[in-house]
C-alpha positions, 0 to 999 in steps of 0.5 A: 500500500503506497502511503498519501505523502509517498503518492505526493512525493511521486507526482511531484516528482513526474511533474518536475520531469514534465516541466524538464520535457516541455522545457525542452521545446520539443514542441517548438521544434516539431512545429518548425519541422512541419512547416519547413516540410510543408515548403515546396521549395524544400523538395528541391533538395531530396537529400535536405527533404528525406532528413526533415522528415526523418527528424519530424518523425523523431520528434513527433515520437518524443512529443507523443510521449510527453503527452501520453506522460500528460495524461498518465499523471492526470489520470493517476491524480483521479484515480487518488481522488475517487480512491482507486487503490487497485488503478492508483497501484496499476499507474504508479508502476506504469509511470515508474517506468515511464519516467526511467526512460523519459529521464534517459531521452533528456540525454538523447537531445543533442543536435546528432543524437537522432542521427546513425553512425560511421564507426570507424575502428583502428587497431593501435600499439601492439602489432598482432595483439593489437590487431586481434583487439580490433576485430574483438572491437568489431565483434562487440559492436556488432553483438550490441547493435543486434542486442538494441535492433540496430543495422549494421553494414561494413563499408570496408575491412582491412585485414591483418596479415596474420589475423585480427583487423588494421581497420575496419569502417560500418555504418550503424543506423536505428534509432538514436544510434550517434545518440548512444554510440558516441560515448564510445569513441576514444582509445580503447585499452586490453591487457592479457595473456598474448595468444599470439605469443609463445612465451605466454606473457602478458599483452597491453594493446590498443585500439581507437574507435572514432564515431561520427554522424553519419548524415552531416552534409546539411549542417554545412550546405556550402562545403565543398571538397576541392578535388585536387585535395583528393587521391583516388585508389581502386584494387579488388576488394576482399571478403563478402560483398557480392557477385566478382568481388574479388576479380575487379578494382572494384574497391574505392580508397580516397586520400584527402591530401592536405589532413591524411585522411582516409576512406575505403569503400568495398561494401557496393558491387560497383567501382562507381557506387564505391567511389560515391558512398567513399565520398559521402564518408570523406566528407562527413569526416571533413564535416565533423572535423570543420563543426568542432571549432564551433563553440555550441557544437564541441561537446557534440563532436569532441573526442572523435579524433585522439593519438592512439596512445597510453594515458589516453584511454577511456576504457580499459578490458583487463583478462589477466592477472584478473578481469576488470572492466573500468570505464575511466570516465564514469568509474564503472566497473564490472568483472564481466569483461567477456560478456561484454566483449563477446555478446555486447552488454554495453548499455548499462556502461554507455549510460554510467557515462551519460548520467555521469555528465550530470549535463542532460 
């Protein structure tokens, strides 16, 4: 039996949610979605017109909810007046878990949050150890994006030549997937016993994982890339990916000369189609980097792009001499690194370091 006060203490504090919700101008915003999508004009850049509708979906969604939360706590507010005890009962547990996950989506409110990724994992210091912490990178993500429903595609793979993964580039979407996915980005650490290493002895090895929206191209609608800043590379591409993957120059590498960047495409059929997915990646890279000197845009974007070195790490993945997971931003820990490492249970650790922030 829920007491009188523990009832007020409850609604006052799902008001103060919903004060914190309609504060956050979902409304406003959703008001200015429809009138740009109702423009005419806007269809005239199809690429601009899909991603408005994707984010009035989005914020249709977020004010649905806001409202079902409304009329929740107005319906429980009856249910105490006309003593109700069985539907107060029923209400409050509803509204319980509500409100968790209301209070999680005040920390998926950025700019990008709503967007999908580019994830980008690069195997660091420790040669062959090294390269086998990628791939394991690689797997942990793939087993936590089928865990939240995410889709995932591999836009290129570079093998290793005795096993694990120099690199490897995927596109991650679903929803609120950049949202979620860049707490990751920063340089990961492993220490164990080497399995690559006759003499058994323990291994440090690193590896960094970039994250960046994967649809920037409308935050700045006047870049343009000057293609004497580019090198372009074709050879056959490697692993899956269809009908003569591998018997024609099919695969796609592009250089940006003066920042060194570089982005491989071999997930499309065609040289042509790799050469344009190849360009869209480039740029949104180039994109993010040019946002982060934008002063309302830092926390958005920062850390995507870090030396792949000691000290510089935000998670280390301890196998030996004991096995401890500690994520240095938010102090998490937990002794079940292969759970996470093999079947991807990253959400409690993702959002140890949103709440940590204290800055929804």
């Amino acid at each position: 039996m829920i007491t009188i006060q523990e009832l007020n203490d409850k609604i006052y504090k799902y008001r103060q949610l919903l004060n914190s919700l309609n504060t956050g101008g979902e409304s406003k915003n959703l008001s200015i979605l429809q009138t740009q999508i109702e423009d005419e004009n806007i269809w005239k850049n199809p690429s601009l017109a899909s991603q408005i509708q994707k984010n009035l979906s989005v914020s249709q969604k977020k004010v649905n909810q806001i409202n079902e939360f409304q009329i929740l706590i107005d319906n429980l507010e009856i249910a105490i007046e006309i003593n109700e005890e069985e539907a107060v009962n029923k209400i409050v547990i509803e509204l319980d878990l509500t409100t968790k996950n209301l209070e999680k989506s005040l920390y998926l409110n950025g700019k990008f949050d709503s967007e999908g990724v580019i994830m980008t994992i690069h195997s660091g210091a420790g040669g062959l150890d090294a390269q086998d912490f990628a791939s394991m990178l690689l797997n942990m993500y793939q087993s936590f994006c089928k865990k939240v429903d995410f889709d995932v595609v591999i836009i290129s793979l570079s093998l290793g030549e005795e096993g694990g993964i120099k690199s490897a580039m995927v596109e991650i979407t679903g929803e609120n997937a950049y949202g979620l996915l860049k707490e990751e980005a920063g340089v990961h650490r492993l220490v164990r016993i080497s399995p690559f290493n006759a003499g058994k002895t323990r291994e440090t090895s690193f590896a960094l994982v970039e994250v960046i929206p994967n649809e920037l191209e409308n935050s700045l609608e006047d870049f343009e890339i000057d293609q004497k800043d580019l090198r372009w590379d074709y050879f056959m591409a490697s692993g899956k990916g269809g009908q003569s993957v591998n018997t024609t120059y099919s695969a796609v590498r592009i250089v940006h000369l003066p920042t060194g960047i570089t982005v491989t495409c071999q997930n499309e059929r065609s040289q042509q189609q790799n050469k344009d997915q190849a360009l869209k990646y480039l740029k949104n890279k180039l994109i993010a980097i040019n946002l982060q000197n934008h002063e309302d845009l830092k926390k958005e974007l920062k850390g995507q792009f870090v030396k792949i070195e000691w000290g510089q790490q935000i998670r280390n993945y301890v196998l030996h001499p004991y096995k401890l997971l500690k994520d240095q931003r938010s102090g998490y820990q937990t002794n079940e690194v292969e759970k996470v490492l093999n079947e991807g249970d990253l959400l409690d650790i993702i959002w140890s370091v949103k709440l940590s922030s204290q800055n929804p």
